[in-house]
N, C-alpha and C positions, 0 to 999 in steps of 0.2 A: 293519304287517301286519294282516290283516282278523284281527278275535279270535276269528272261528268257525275259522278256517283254524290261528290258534295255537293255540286247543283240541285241533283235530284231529293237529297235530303233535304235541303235548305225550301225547297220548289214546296215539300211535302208537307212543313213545320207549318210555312207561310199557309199556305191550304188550312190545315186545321186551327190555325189561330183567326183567319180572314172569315172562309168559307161561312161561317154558324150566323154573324151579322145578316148574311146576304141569302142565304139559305142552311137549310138546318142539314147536319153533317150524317145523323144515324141514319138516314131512310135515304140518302141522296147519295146519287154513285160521284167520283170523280167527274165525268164526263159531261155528266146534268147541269154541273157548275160551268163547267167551260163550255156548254153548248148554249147557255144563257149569255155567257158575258160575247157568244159571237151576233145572237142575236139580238142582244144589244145595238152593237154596231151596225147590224145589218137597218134595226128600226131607224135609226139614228141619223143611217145615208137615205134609207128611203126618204123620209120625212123630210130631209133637210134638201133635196131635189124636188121635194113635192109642195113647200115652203118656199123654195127659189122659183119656181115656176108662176104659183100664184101671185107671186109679189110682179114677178115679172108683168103679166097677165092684167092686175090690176095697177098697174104703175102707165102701162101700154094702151089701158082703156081710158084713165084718170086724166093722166098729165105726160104724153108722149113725149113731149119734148124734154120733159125731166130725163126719160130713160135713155133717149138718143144722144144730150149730153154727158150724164155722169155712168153710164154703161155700155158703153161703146163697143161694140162685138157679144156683149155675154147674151142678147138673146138670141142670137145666131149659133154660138154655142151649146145654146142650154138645146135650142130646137133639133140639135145635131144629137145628142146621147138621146134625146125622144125617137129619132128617126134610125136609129141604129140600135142592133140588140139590145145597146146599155141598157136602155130605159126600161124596157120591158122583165129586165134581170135582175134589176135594180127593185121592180115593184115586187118580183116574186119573192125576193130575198125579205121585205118588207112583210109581205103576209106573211111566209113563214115565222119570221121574228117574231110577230103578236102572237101565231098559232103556240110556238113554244110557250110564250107569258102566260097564255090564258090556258094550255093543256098545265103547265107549274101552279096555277092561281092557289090551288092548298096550298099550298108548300110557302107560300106568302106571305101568310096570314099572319098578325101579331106584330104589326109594322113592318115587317121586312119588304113591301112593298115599296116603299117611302126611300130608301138608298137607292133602289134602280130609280126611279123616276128621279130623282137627285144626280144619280152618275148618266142618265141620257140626257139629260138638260145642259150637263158639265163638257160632255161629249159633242154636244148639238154646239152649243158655245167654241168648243175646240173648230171643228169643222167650217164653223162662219167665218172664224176669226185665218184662219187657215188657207181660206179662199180668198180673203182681201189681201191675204200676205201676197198670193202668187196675183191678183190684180196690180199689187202694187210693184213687183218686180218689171210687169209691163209698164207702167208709170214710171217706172226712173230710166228705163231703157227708151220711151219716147221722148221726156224732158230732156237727155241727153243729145239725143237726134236731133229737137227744135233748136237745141243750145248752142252744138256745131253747126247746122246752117241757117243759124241766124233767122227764123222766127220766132219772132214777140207774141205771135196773136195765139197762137200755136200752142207754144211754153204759157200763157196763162191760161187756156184752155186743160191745158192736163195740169198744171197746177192745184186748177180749181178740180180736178176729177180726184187729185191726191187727200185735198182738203178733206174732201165729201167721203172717203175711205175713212179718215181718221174720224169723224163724228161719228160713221156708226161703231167703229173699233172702240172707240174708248169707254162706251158705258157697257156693251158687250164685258171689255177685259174685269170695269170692274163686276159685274154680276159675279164672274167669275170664279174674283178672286175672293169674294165673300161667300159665295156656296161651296166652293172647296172646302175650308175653312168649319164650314157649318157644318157639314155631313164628319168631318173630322170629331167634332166634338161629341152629335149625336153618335158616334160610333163609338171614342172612347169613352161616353155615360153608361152605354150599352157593355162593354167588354169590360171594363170596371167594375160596373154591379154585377155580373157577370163572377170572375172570379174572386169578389169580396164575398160575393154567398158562397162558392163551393171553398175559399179560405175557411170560413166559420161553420162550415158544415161537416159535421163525422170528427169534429174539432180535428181539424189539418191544423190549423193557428197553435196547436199542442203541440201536434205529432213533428210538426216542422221547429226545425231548432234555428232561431235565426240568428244564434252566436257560434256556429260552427263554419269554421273559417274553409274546410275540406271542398275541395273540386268535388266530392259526389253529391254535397248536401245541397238544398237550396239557401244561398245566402240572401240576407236583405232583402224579406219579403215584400215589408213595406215598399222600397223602391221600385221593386218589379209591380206593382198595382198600381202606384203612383204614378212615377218619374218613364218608366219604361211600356205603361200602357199609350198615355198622353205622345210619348215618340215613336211609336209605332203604329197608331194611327195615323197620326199627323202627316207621317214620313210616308205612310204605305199609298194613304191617299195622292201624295202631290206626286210619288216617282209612277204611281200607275196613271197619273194626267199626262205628266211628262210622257211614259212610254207613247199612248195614244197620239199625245201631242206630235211627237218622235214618225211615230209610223205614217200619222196622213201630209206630215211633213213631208217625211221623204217618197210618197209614191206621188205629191203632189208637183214638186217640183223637179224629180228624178225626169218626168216628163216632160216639164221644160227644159232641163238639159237638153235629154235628149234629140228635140227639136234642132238646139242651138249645134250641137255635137256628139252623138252616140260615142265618139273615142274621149271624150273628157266626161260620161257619166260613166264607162265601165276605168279611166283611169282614176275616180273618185273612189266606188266602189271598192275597188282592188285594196288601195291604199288605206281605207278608213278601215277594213276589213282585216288587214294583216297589222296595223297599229292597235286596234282595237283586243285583235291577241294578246300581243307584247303587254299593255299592260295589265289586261286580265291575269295573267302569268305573273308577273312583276307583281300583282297587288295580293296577290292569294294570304300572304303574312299579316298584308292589314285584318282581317279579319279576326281575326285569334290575339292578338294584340288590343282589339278596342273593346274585344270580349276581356280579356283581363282586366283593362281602363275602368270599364263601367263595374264591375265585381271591386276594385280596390281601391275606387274614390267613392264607391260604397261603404266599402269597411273603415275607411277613414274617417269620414261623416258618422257614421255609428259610432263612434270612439270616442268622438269629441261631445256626441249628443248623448253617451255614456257620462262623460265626466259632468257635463250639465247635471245630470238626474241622480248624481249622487256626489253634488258640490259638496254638501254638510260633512259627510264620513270623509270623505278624500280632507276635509278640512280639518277637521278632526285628528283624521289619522299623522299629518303634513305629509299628504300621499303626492305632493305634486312633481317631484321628481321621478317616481317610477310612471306614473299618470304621463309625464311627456315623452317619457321615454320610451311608452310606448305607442301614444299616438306620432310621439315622431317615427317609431318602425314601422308605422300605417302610412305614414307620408311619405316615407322614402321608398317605399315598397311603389306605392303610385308615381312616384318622381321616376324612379329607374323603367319602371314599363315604359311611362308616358318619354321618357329620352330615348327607348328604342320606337317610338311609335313616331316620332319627329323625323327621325334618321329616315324611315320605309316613304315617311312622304313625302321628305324635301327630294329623295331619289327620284320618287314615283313622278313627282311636279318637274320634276325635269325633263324625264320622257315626254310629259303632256304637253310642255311649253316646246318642247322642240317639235313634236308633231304638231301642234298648232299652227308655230312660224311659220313651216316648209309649206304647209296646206296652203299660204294667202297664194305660194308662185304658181301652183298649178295653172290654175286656168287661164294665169300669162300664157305661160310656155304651150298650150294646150290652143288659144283663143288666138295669141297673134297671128300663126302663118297664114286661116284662114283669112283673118284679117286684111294683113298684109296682101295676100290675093284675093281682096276686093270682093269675096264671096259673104263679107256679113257688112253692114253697117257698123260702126261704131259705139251704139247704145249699146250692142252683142255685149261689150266689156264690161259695162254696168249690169245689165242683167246674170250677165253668166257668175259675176261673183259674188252677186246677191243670192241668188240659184245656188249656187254652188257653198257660200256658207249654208244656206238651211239646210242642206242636203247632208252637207258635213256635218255639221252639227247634232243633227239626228242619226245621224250613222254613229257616229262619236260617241252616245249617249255615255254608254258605260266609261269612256274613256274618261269625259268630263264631269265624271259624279263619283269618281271609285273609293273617295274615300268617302262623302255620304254612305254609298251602298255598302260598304265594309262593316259602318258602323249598325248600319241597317239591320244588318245580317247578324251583329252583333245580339242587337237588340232582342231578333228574333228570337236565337236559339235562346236565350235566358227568360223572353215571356212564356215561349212554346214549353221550355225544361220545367217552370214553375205550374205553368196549368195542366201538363203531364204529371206531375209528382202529384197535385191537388188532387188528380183525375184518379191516380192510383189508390192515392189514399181513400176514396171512396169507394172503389174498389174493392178496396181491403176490410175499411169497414163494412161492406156486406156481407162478405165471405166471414168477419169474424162475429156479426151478429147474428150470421145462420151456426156457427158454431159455438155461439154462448147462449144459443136457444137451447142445449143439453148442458151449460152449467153457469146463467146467472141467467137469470125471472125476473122480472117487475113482478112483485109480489103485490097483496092487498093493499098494500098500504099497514099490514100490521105487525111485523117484525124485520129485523135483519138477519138473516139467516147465513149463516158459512157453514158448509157441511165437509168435509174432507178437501179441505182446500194446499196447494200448494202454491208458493208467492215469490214468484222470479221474478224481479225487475227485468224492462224490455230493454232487448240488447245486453244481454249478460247471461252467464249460467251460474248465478248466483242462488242458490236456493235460501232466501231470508226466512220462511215458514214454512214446516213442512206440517201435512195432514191435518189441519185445523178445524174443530168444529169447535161451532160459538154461536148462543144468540141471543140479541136482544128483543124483548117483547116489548110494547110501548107499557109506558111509565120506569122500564128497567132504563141504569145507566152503568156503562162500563170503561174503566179506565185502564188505558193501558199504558206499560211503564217501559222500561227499558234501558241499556246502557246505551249512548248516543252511536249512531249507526245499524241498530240491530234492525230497525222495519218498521219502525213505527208509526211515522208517516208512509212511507210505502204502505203499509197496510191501509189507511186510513184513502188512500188514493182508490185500493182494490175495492175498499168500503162503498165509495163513492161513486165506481162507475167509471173511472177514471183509467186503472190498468185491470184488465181483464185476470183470473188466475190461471196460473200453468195446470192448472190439474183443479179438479173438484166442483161444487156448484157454489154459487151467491145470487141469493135472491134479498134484496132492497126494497123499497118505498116506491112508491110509483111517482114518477118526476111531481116536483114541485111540495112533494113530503117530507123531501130531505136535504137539509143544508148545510155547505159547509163553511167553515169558520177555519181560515187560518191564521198563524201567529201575524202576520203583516197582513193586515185586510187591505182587499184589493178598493184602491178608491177610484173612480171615475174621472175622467172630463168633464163635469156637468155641476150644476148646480146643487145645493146643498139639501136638496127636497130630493133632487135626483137621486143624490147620496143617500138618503135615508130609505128610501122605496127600492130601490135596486134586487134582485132584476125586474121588479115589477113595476106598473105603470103610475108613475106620481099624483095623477087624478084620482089614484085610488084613493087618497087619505086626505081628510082635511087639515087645515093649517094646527087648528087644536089638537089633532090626533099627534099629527110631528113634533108639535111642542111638546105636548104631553110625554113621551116619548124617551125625549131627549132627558128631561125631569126624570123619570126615574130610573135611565142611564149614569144618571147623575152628572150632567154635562148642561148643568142648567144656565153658565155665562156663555154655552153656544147661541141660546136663544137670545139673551143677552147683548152678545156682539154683532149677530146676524137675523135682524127683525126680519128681515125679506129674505124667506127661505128660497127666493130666485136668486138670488146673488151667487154669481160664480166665479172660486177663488182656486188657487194652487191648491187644493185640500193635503196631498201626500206632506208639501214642504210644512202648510202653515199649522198642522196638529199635529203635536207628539203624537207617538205611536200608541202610549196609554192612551190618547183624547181618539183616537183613530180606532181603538180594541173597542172602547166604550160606544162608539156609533156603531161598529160592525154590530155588538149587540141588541142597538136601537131598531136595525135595519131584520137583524133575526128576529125581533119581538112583532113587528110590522107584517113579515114574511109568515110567521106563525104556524109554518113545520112542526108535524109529531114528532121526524126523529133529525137531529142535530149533532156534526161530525165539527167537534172542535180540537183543533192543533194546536195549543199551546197559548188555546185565544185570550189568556188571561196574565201572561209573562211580564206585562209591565203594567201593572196592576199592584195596587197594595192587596196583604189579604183582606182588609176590610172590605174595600172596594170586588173583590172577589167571591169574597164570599155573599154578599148582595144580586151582584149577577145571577148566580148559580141559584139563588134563591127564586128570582125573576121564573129563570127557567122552572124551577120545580113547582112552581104556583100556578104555571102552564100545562103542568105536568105530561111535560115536551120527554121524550127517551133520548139518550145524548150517549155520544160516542168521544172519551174524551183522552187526547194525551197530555201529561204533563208531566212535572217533577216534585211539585209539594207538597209536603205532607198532608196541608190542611186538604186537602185536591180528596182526600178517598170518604170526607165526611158526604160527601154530597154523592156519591159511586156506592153500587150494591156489590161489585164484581171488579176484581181485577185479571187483567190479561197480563200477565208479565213476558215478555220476550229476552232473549238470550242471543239475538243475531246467527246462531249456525244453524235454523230450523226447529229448534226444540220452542215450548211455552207452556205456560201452567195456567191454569184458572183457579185463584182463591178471593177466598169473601176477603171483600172491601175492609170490615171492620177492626181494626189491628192489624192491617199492613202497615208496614213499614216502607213510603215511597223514598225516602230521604237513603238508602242506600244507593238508589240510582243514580241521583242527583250529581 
């Protein structure tokens, strides 16, 4: 790809992942954004000239002789840009700055106000701290002067003006470096919750497969909300300090070069400019490279936090030799990236160390002849290479951060690729719930309805059911059977809400009517009230209701074990899957759903214990959608659906089927 063109993409990413904190993206052009962040700057130097003046002013009125020791020239200075265009270009830039803020103020609203006054205070801070640097360049070029000819009184005189620079610099640097910091965090809470709502919305947490290893898919969701939002704010904030840092660097002291020698700032210039190429060239590989890095010590990390979450069956099975042997293809896979990723940057550290070194002789070879012909003093040599590193070094920028910035880069396109894909998925779910507005309804709440349905699993042209009508009406229960593979959870998914059908209409329950129950109920992180109330709110039910509950789940040494239904434990490890079917039940009776989609909810269950549940349910006289394979399974069913996997199915009464041919 042309590298102007990948700038411009990466330029773009960065924009829509940045922009929305700072300003909201749908109603704001490009330009809006970048006209703010100039007039930022522009408030930033007014203020900070209109700040310098008063302190002057009141310093001048207060205690004169403080300012004619420790500021020696600066208000002859400062009176100099008042008396000359500057000053007056400097206030206009200044009005317009606030005019932009307050004609944006909508666009503000909802905190986004709170980051710009955060990054001009960061800005303002930069600028101060900025000014004392090129004061203090003149400070070591005069102590050098007292030093060679020999005054004392002199050299502790600018001493003490050095000192007086470093007390205000240092509580400056810290404010700093603790608001940088903060506005980092307030940004990543924001971009966080941010894409954990649109993860869990239009269920993308479904749609997204985070075990597919494929370059198309998004991998390792979790990491990219976690691990890769937290370094992408963090990193976006400090390199855009730096840049600014960078930029009033270099027009700050590009000018005192220039003073000292116009042919040592344009041979600065030249040099830092054709270096600065070279390795942008040289580094283009790091990028695609730490974008592998972070995708493959991802997959590695899931693997091993794979084998944690299913220690018992790997135990079980004495799965621990394919188990390493494939987390070790996860780690050698990251090991061989990561050996080509070493190789790109011990090369790259070598250009940079050698354009470093040669950079100290410049301003010898530059600075002696004048020298030598007696046309500068001797402090020249100190100044000029203090000058001359900051100047360097901000010209440098890229040069000395290229593999942060690679990795930077990295980051991006994999947050920007995840909230793109989330973005889509949204997308998609609208366009498909204006097209399942002609074939599935939220219905009254009084049947499930399938009317001429066909049932392709997504991503396949697999037809499992073809033309299916079926309904249940509440109090009705239907059980549907089949040989393993034919659809039958597929179906139960279509049932649910869950895959839309290729053809025909479904109309359901109206949320919060319908529940499903699958053979492995899902248990939570949370406490063991949480567990029972799930999805709904734990204040709902009092401690008697849960126990109660629990009793006639028949899980009455849960109560037993765990007096304080706060207590939060490993629940998937610490209950059999039977003790885990039997709360998913407790937690359906609590939920108390007309109609209830069960998968097999009762597979490790005795039939006694089975047939009690089912009872539960029919005394609720709850409508239930149920799959399984036991016989006893059709006493409690008015209707069976039987499936055959190539699209065909039959509907016969429950009583004298035969399930146990499936089985």
């Amino acid at each position: 790809m042309n590298p102007l063109k990948a700038l411009r993409g990466q330029l773009a990413k960065l924009q829509r992942l940045a922009q929305p904190y700072f300003l909201p993206v749908d109603d704001t052009k490009s330009w809006q954004f970048l006209l703010l962040v100039v007039a930022l700057l522009a408030v930033v130097v007014g203020s900070t000239l209109l700040l310098l003046t008063g302190v002057l002013a009141l310093t001048g009125a207060v205690i004169p002789e403080l300012r004619s020791r420790f500021l020696p020239g600066v208000p002859e200075q400062v009176a100099a840009i008042w008396s000359s265009p500057i000053g007056p270009l400097v206030m206009v830039l200044l009005a317009g700055g606030l005019g932009c803020f307050v004609a944006f103020r909508g666009k503000l609203r909802h905190g986004r106000w709170l980051p710009w006054l955060l990054m001009a205070v960061i800005t303002l801070l930069i600028l101060v701290i900025n000014g004392i640097n090129v004061g203090i360049s003149y400070v070591a070029r005069n102590i050098e002067n007292a030093l060679v000819g020999y005054k004392a009184e002199e050299f502790w005189k600018i001493v003490a003006i050095y000192a007086f620079c470093l007390i205000i610099a240092l509580p400056i640097r810290a404010i700093q470096s603790y608001l940088i910091p903060k506005l980092g965090i307030l940004w990543r809470e924001w971009l966080s919750g941010r894409l954990l709502s649109r993860y869990l919305s239009n269920r993308a947490y479904y749609v997204l497969n985070p075990n597919d290893e494929s370059i198309e898919e998004i991998d390792n969701p979790d990491q990219r909300i976690s691990q890769d939002t937290a370094s992408f704010t963090g990193t976006s904030l400090s390199v855009t300090v730096e840049i600014i840092s960078a930029l009033l660097t270099f027009v700050s002291f590009i000018i005192v070069l220039w003073t000292i020698s116009d042919k040592l700032a344009l041979v600065l210039l030249a040099y830092s400019v054709g270096g600065t190429a070279l390795i942008v060239f040289a580094s283009r590989k790091l990028v695609n490279l730490n974008y592998q890095q972070l995708k493959l010590e991802a997959d590695f990390r899931y693997g091993l936090v794979h084998i944690r979450d299913n220690a018992e069956s790997i135990a079980f099975y004495r799965g621990e030799q394919q188990e390493g042997r494939e987390a070790g293809r996860r780690l050698e896979e990251a090991i061989r990236n990561y050996d080509r990723l070493i190789i790109w940057e011990a090369l790259i550290s070598v250009i940079q160390r050698s354009y470093d070194y040669f950079s100290r002789f410049l301003p010898w070879l530059v600075i002696a002849p004048i020298y030598f012909a007696k046309e500068v003093d001797f402090g020249v040599f100190g100044q000029a290479g203090f000058a001359f590193s900051m100047v360097f070094s901000s010209v440098s920028y890229i040069v000395n951060n290229v593999d942060r910035l690679a990795a930077f880069s990295a980051s991006i396109s994999r947050l920007e690729g995840f909230q793109g894909k989330v973005d889509s998925i949204g997308i998609e779910a609208a366009a498909l719930e204006a097209q399942l507005a002609a074939t599935s309804t939220g219905s009254s709440g009084n049947s499930i309805l399938i009317s001429h349905v066909d049932l392709v699993p997504p991503r396949t042209n697999r037809t499992l059911i073809r033309d299916l009508s079926v309904e249940v009406n509440l109090h009705q229960r239907l059980l549907v059977v089949g040989p393993s593979g034919c659809g039958k959870t597929s179906f139960l998914r279509m049932v649910s809400g869950l895959w839309p059908p290729a053809a025909g209409r479904v109309e359901r329950p109206s949320e919060g009517d319908l529940l499903f129950i699958p053979q492995k109920p899902y248990m939570l992180l949370g406490s063991l009230r949480e567990q029972l109330c799930y999805p709904l709110q734990p204040d709902r039910f009092s401690d008697e209701q849960l126990r109660h509950v629990l009793e006639q789940v028949r899980l009455p040494e849960l109560v037993g074990r765990y007096p304080d239904l706060d207590i939060i434990q490993d629940w998937p490890r610490l209950l059999s899957l039977g003790e885990q079917q039997r709360l998913a039940f407790a937690r359906l009776l609590l939920n108390s759903p007309s109609f209830v989609v069960l998968d097999e909810a009762t597979s490790a269950l005795d039939v006694a214990t089975e047939r009690h549940l089912y009872s539960l349910l029919a005394e609720r006289e709850m409508a239930f959608v149920s799959v399984g394979h036991r016989p006893t399974l059709t006493a409690f069913h008015d209707t069976v659906l039987e499936l055959d996997g190539s699209g065909n199915w039959r509907l016969l009464p429950a009583a004298g089927y035969d399930v146990g041919r499936h089985a």
